[in-house]
Jmol script that loads the backbone (N, CA, C; Angstrom):
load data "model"
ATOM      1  N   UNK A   1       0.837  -1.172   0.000  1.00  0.00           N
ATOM      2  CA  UNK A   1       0.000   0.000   0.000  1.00  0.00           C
ATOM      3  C   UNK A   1       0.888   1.244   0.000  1.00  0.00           C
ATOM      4  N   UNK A   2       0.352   2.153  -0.631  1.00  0.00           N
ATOM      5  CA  UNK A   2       1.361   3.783  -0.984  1.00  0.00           C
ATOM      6  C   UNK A   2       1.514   4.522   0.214  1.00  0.00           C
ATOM      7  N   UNK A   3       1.831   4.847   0.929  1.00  0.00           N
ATOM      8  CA  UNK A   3       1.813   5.525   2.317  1.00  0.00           C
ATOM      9  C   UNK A   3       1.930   6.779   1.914  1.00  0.00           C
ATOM     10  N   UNK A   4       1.055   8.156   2.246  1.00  0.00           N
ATOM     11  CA  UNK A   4       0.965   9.204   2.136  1.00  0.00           C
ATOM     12  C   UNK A   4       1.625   9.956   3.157  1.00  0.00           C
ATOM     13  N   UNK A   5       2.950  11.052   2.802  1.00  0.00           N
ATOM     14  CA  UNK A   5       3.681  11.608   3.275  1.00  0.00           C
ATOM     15  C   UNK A   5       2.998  13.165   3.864  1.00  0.00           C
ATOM     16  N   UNK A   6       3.622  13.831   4.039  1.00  0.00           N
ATOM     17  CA  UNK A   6       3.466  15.191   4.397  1.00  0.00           C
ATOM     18  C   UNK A   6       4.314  15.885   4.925  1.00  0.00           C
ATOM     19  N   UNK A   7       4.913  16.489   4.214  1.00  0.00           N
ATOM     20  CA  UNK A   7       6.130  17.327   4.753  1.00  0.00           C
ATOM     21  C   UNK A   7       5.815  18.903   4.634  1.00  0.00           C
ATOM     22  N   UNK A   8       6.013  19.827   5.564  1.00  0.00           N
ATOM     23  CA  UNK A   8       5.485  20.483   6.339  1.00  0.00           C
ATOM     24  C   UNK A   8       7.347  21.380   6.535  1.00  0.00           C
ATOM     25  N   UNK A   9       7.270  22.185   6.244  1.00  0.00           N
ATOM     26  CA  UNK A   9       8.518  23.124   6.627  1.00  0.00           C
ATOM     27  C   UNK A   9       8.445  24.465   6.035  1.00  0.00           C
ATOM     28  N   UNK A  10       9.169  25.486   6.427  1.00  0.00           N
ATOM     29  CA  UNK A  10       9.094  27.058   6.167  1.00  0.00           C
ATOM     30  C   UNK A  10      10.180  27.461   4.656  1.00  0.00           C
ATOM     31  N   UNK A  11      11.184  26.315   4.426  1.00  0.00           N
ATOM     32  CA  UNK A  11      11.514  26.986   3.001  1.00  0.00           C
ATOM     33  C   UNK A  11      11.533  25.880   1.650  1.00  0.00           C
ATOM     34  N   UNK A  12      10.287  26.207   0.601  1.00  0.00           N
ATOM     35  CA  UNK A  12       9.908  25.732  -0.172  1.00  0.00           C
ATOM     36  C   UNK A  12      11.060  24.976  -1.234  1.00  0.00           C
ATOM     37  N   UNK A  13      12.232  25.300  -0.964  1.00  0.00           N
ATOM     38  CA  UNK A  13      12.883  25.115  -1.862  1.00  0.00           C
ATOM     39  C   UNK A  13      13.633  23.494  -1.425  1.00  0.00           C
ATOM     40  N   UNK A  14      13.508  23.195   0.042  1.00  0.00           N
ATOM     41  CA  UNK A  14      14.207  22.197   0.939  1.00  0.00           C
ATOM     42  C   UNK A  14      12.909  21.116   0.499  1.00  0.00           C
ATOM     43  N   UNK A  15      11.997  21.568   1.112  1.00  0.00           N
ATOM     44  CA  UNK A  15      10.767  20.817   0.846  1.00  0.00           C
ATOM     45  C   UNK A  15      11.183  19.674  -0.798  1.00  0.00           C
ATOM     46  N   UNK A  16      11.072  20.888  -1.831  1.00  0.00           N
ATOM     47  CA  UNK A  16      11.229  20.054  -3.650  1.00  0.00           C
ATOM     48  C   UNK A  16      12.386  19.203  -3.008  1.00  0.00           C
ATOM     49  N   UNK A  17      13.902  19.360  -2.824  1.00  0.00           N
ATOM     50  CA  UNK A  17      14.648  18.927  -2.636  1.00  0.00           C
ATOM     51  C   UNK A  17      14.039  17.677  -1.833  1.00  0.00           C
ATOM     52  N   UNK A  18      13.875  17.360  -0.597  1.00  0.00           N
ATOM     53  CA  UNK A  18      13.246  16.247  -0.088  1.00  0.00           C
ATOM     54  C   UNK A  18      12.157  15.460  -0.835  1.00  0.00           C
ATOM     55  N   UNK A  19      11.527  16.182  -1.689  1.00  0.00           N
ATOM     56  CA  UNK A  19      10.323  15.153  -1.916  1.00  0.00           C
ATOM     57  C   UNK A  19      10.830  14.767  -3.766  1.00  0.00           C
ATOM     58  N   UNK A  20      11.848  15.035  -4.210  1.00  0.00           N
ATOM     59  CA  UNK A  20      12.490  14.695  -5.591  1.00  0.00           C
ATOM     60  C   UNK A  20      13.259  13.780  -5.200  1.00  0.00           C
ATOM     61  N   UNK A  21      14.049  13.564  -3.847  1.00  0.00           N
ATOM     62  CA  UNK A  21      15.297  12.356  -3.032  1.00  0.00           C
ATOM     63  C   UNK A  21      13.384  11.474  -2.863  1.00  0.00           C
ATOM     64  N   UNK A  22      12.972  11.307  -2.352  1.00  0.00           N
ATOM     65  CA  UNK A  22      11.481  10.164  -1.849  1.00  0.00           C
ATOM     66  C   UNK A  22      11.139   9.903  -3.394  1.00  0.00           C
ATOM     67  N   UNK A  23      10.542  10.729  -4.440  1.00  0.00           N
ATOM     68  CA  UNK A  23       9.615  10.496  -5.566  1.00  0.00           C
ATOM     69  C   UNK A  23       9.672   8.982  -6.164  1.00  0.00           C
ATOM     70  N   UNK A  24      10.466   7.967  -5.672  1.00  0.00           N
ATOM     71  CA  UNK A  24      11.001   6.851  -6.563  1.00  0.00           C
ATOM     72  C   UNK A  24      10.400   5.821  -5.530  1.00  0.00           C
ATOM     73  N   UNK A  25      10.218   5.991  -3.719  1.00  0.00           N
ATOM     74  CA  UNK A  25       9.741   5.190  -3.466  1.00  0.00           C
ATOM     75  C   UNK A  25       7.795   5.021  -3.561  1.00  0.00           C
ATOM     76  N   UNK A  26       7.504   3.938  -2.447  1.00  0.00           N
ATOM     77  CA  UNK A  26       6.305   3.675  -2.424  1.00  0.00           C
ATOM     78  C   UNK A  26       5.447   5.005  -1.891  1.00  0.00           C
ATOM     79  N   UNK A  27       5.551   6.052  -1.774  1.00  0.00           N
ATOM     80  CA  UNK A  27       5.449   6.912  -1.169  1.00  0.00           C
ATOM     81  C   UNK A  27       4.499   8.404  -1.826  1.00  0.00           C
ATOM     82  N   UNK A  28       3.575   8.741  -1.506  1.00  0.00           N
ATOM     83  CA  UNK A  28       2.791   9.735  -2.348  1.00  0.00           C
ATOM     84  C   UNK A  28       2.730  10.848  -1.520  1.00  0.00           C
ATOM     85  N   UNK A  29       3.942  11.959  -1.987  1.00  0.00           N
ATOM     86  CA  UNK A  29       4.273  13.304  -0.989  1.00  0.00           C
ATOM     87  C   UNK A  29       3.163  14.147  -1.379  1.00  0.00           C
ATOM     88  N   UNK A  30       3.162  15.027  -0.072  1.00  0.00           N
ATOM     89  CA  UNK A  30       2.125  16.403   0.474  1.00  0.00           C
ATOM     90  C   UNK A  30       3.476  17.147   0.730  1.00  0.00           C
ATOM     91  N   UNK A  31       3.292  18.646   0.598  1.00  0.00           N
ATOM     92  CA  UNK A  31       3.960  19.577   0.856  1.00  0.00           C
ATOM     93  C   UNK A  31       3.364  20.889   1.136  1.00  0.00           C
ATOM     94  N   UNK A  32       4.078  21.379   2.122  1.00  0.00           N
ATOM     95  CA  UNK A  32       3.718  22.695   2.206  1.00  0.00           C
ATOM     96  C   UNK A  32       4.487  23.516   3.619  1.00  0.00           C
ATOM     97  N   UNK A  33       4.379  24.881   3.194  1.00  0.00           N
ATOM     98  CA  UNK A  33       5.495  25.966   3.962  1.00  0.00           C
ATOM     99  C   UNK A  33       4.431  26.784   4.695  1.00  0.00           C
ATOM    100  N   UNK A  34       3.262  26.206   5.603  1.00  0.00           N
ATOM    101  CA  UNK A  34       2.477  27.080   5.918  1.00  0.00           C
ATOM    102  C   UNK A  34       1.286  26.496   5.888  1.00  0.00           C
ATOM    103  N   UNK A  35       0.304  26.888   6.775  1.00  0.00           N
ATOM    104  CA  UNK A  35      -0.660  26.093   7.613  1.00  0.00           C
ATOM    105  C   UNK A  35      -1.600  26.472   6.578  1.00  0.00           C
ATOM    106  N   UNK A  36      -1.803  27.381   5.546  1.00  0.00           N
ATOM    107  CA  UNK A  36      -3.035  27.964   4.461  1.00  0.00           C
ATOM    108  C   UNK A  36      -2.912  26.281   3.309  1.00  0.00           C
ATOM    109  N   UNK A  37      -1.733  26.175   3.245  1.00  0.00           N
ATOM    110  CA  UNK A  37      -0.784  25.494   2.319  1.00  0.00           C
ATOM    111  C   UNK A  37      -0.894  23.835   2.169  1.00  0.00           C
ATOM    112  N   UNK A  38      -1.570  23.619   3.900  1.00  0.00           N
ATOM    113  CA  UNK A  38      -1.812  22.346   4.319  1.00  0.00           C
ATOM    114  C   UNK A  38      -2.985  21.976   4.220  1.00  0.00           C
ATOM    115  N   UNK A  39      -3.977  22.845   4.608  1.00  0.00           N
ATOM    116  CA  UNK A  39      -5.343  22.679   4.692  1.00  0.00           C
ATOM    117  C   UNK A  39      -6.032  21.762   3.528  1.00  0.00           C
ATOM    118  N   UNK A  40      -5.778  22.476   2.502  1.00  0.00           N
ATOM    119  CA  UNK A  40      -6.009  21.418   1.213  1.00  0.00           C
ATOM    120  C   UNK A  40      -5.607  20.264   1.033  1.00  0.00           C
ATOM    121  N   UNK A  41      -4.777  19.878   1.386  1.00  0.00           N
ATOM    122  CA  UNK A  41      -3.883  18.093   1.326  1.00  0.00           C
ATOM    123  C   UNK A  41      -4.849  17.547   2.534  1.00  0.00           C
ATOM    124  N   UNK A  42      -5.551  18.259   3.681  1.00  0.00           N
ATOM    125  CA  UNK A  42      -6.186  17.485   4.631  1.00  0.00           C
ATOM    126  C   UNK A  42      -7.601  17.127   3.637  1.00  0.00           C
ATOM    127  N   UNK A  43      -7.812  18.331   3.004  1.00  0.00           N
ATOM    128  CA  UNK A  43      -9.337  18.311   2.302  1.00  0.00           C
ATOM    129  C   UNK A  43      -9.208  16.927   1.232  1.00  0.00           C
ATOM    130  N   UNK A  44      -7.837  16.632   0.950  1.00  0.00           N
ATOM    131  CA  UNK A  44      -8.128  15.962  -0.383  1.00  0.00           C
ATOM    132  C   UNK A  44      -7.701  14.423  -0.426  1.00  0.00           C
ATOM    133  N   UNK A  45      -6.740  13.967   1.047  1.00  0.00           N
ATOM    134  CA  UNK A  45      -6.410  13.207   1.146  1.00  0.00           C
ATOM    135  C   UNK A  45      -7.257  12.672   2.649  1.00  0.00           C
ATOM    136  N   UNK A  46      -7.918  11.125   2.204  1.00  0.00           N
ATOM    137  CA  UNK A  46      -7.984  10.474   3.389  1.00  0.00           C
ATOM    138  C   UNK A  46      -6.928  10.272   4.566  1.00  0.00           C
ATOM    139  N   UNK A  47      -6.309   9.847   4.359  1.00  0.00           N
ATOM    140  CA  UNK A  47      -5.126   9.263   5.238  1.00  0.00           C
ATOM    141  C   UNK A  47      -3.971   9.828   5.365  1.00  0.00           C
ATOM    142  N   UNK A  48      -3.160  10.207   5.935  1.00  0.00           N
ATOM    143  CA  UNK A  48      -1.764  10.871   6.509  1.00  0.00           C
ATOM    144  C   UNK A  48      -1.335   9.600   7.152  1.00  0.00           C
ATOM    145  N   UNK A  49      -0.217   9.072   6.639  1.00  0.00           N
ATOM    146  CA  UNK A  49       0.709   8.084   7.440  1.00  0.00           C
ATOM    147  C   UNK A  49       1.705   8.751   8.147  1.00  0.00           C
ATOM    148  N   UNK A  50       2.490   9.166   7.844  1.00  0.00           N
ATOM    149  CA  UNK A  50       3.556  10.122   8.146  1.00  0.00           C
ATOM    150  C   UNK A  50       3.471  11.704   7.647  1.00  0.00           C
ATOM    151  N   UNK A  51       3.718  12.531   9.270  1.00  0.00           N
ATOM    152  CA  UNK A  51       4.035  13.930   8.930  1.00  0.00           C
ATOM    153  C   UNK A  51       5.581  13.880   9.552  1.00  0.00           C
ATOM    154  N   UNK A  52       5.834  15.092   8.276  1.00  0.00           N
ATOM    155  CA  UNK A  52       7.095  15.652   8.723  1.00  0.00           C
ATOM    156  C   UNK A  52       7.408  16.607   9.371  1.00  0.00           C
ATOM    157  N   UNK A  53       8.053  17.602  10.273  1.00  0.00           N
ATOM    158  CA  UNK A  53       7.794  18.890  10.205  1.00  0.00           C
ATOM    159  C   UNK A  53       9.094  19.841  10.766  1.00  0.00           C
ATOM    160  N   UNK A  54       9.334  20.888   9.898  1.00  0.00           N
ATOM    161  CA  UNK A  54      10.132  21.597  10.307  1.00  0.00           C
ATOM    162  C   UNK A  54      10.594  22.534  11.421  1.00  0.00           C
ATOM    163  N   UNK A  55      11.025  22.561  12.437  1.00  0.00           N
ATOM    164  CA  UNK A  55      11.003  23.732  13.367  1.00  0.00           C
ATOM    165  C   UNK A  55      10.965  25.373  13.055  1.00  0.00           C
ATOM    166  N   UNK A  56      11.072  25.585  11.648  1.00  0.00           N
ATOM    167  CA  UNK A  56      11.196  26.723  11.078  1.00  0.00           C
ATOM    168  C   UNK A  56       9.416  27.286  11.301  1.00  0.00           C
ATOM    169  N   UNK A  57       8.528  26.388  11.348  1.00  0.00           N
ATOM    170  CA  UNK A  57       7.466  26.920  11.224  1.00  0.00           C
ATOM    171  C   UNK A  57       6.667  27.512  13.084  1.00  0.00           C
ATOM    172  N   UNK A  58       6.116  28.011  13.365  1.00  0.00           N
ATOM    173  CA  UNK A  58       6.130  28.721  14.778  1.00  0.00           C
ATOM    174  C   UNK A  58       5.465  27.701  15.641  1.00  0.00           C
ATOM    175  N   UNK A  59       5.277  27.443  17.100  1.00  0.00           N
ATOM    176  CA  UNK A  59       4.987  26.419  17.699  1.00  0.00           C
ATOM    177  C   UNK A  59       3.200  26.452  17.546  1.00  0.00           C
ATOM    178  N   UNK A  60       2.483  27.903  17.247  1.00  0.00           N
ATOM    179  CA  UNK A  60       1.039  27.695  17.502  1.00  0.00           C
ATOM    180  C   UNK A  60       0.812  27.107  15.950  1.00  0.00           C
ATOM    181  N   UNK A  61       1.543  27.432  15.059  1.00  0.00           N
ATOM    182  CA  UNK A  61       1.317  27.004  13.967  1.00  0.00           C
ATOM    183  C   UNK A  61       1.097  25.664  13.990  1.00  0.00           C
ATOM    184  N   UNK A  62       2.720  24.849  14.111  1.00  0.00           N
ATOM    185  CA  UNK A  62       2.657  23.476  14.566  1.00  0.00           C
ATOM    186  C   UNK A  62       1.729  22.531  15.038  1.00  0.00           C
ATOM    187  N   UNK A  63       1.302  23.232  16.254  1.00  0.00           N
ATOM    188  CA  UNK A  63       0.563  22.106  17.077  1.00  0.00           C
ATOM    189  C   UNK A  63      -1.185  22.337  16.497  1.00  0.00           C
ATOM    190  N   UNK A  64      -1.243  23.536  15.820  1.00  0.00           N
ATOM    191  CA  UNK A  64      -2.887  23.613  14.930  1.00  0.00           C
ATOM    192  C   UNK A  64      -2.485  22.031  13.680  1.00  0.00           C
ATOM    193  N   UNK A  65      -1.375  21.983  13.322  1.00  0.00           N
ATOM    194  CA  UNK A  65      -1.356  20.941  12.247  1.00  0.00           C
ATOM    195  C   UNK A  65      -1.359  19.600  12.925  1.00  0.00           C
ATOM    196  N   UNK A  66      -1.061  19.457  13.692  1.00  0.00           N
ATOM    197  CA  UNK A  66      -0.686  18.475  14.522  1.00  0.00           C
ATOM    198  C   UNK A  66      -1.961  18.146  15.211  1.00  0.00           C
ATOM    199  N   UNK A  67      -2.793  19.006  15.483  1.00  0.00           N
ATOM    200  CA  UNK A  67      -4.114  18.722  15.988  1.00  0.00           C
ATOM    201  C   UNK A  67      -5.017  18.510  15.008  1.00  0.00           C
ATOM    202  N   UNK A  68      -4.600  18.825  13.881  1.00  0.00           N
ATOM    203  CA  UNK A  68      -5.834  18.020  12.958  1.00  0.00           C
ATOM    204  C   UNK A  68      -5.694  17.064  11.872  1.00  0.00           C
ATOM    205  N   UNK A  69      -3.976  17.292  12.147  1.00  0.00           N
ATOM    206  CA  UNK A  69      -3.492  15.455  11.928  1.00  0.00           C
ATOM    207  C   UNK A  69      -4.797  14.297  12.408  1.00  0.00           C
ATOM    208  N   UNK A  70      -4.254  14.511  14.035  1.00  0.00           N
ATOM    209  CA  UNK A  70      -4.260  13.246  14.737  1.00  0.00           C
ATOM    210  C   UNK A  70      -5.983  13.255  15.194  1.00  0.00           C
ATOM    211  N   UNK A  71      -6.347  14.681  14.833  1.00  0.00           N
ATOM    212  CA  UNK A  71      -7.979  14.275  14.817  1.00  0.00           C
ATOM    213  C   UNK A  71      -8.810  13.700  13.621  1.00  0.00           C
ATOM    214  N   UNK A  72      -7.883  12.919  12.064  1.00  0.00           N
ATOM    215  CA  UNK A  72      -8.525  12.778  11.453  1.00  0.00           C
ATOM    216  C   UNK A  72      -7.614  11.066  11.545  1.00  0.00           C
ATOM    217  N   UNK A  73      -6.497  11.428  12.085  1.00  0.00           N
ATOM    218  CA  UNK A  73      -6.533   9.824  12.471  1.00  0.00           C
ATOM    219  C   UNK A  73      -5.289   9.501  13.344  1.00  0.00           C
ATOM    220  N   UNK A  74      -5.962   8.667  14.362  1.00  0.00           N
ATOM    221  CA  UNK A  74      -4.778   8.407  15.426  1.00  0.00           C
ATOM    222  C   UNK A  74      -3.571   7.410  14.944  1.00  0.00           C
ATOM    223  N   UNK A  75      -3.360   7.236  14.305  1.00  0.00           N
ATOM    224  CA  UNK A  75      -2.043   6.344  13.908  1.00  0.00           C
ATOM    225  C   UNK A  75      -1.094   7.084  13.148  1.00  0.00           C
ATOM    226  N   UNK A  76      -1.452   8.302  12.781  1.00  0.00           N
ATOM    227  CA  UNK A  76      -0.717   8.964  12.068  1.00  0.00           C
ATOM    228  C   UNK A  76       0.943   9.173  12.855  1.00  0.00           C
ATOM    229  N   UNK A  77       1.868   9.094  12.229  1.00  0.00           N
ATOM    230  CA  UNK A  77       3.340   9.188  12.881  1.00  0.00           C
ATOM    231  C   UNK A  77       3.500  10.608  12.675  1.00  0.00           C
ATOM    232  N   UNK A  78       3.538  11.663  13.267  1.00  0.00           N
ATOM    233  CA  UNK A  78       4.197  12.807  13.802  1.00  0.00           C
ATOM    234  C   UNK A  78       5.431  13.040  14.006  1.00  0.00           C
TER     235      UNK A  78
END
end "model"
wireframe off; spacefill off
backbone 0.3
color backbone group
């Protein structure tokens, strides 16, 4: 099964870089530099297996993503 990624950090350019090194595995990346940025990957994707996340982004920011991670599903890896 494809495990849906999500990587989550403040400079867009690190993000491509990380998800062009993944593109080859089993793996179907989400990206984004900002909580406006994320919202849509929650709207469009069932499942989040793995989030990633950068410290670059601010802690209230963070833990709003992080809270609606794990409220759309508890197994999600954080």
């Amino acid at each position: 099964m494809i495990k849906n990624i999500l990587l989550i950090g403040r400079k867009g350019i690190v993000l491509s870089d990380a998800k062009s090194e993944l593109q080859d595995l089993d793996f179907k990346i989400y990206t984004g530099t900002n909580v406006d940025e994320v919202w849509p990957v929650f709207a469009q994707v069932e499942r989040i297996d793995h989030v990633f996340m950068g410290a670059g982004i601010g802690l209230q920011k963070r833990l709003e993503i992080v809270r609606e991670v794990l409220v759309r599903s508890g197994e999600t890896c954080i």
